[in-house]
C-alpha atoms as one frame of an Amber mdcrd trajectory, in Angstrom:
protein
   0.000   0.000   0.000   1.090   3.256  -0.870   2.133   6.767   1.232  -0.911
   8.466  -0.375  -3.391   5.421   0.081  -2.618   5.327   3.846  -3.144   9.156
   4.192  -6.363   8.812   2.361  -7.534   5.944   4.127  -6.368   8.029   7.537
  -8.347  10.720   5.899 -12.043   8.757   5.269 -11.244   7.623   8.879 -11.293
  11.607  10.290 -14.579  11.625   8.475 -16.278   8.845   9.436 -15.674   9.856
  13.229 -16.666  13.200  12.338 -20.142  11.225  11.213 -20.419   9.046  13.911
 -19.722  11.841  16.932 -22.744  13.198  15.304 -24.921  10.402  15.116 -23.965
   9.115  18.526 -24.679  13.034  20.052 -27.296  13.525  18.124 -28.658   9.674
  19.594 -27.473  10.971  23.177 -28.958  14.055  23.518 -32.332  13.191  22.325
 -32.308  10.506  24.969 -31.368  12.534  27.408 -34.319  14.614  26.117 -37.094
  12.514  26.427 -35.885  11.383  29.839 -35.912  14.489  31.060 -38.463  16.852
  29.521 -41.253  16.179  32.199 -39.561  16.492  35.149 -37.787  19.807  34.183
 -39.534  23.278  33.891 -41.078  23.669  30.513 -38.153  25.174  28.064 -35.500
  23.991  30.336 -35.085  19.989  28.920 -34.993  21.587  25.393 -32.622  24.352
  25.837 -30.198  21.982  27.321 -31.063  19.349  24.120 -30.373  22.533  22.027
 -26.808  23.321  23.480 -25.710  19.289  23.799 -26.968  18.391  19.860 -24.900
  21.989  19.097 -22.090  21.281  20.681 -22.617  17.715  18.944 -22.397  18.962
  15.348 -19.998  21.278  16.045 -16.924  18.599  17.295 -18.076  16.554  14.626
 -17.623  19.150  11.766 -14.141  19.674  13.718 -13.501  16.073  12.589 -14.609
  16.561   9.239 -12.944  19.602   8.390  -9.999  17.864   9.353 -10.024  14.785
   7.469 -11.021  17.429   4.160  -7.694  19.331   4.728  -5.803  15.625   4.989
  -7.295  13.655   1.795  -7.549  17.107   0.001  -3.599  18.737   0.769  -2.106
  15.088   1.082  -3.998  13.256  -1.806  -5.447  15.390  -4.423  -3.586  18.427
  -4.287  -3.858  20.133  -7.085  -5.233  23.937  -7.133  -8.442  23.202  -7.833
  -8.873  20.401  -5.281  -7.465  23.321  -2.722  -9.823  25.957  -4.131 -12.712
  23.615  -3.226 -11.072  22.703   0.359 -10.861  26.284   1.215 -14.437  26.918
   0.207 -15.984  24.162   1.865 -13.286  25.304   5.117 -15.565  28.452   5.022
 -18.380  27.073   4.719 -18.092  25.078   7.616 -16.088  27.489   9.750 -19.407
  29.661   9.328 -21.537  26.925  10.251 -19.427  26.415  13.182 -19.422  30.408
  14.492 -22.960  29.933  14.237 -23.769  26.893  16.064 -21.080  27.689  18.449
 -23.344  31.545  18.859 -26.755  29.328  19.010 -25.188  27.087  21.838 -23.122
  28.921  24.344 -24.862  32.687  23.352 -21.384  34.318  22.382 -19.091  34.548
  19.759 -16.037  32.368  20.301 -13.898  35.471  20.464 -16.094  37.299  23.075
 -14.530  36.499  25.867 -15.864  39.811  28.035 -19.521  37.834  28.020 -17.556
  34.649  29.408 -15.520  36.060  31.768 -17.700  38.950  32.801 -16.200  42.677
  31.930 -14.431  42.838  34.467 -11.836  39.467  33.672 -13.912  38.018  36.339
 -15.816  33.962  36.302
């Protein structure tokens, strides 16, 4: 077997992780759900579903951007290949600001609401 099929294969392997931390926190959090939804306040269960399935997709698109950058710079890399790996990189990295805003209620970079504006926890 070949350098590049091993890096590819390492590659598909990123991804399917990626796939299955999603699955299996999508799978956990609805669980924990519809355990849990009539003996909390009304709101409360799914705001806490909201925030775990979030924080779900978002270490699972962690996984898959990173098995992209591997098979894409490793494997295929010619200029095209990269132009689409930086686009779908975007793409995701927006998807991930945005999930990452819906769960926790801050940008990543706004550490003054996380700390309190004072430097304070």
């Amino acid at each position: 077997m070949e350098f590049k099929e091993l890096i590819s294969i390492a590659g598909y392997a990123i991804e399917t992780i990626g796939v299955v931390v999603i699955i299996v926190g999508s799978m956990v959090s609805t669980y924990r759900f519809l355990s849990n939804f009539r003996k909390e306040p009304e709101g409360f269960a799914y705001g806490i579903f909201r925030r775990q399935l979030g924080r779900s997709i978002i270490l699972g698109l962690e996984f898959l951007i990173a098995g992209d950058i591997i098979r894409t710079v490793i494997v295929a890399d010619t200029l095209d290949n990269v132009m689409i790996l930086g686009l779908i990189i975007l793409i995701r990295t927006f998807l991930g600001f945005t999930l990452h805003f819906e769960v926790e209620g801050r940008w990543p970079w706004d550490t003054a609401r996380q700390t309190g504006k004072d430097g304070t926890t």
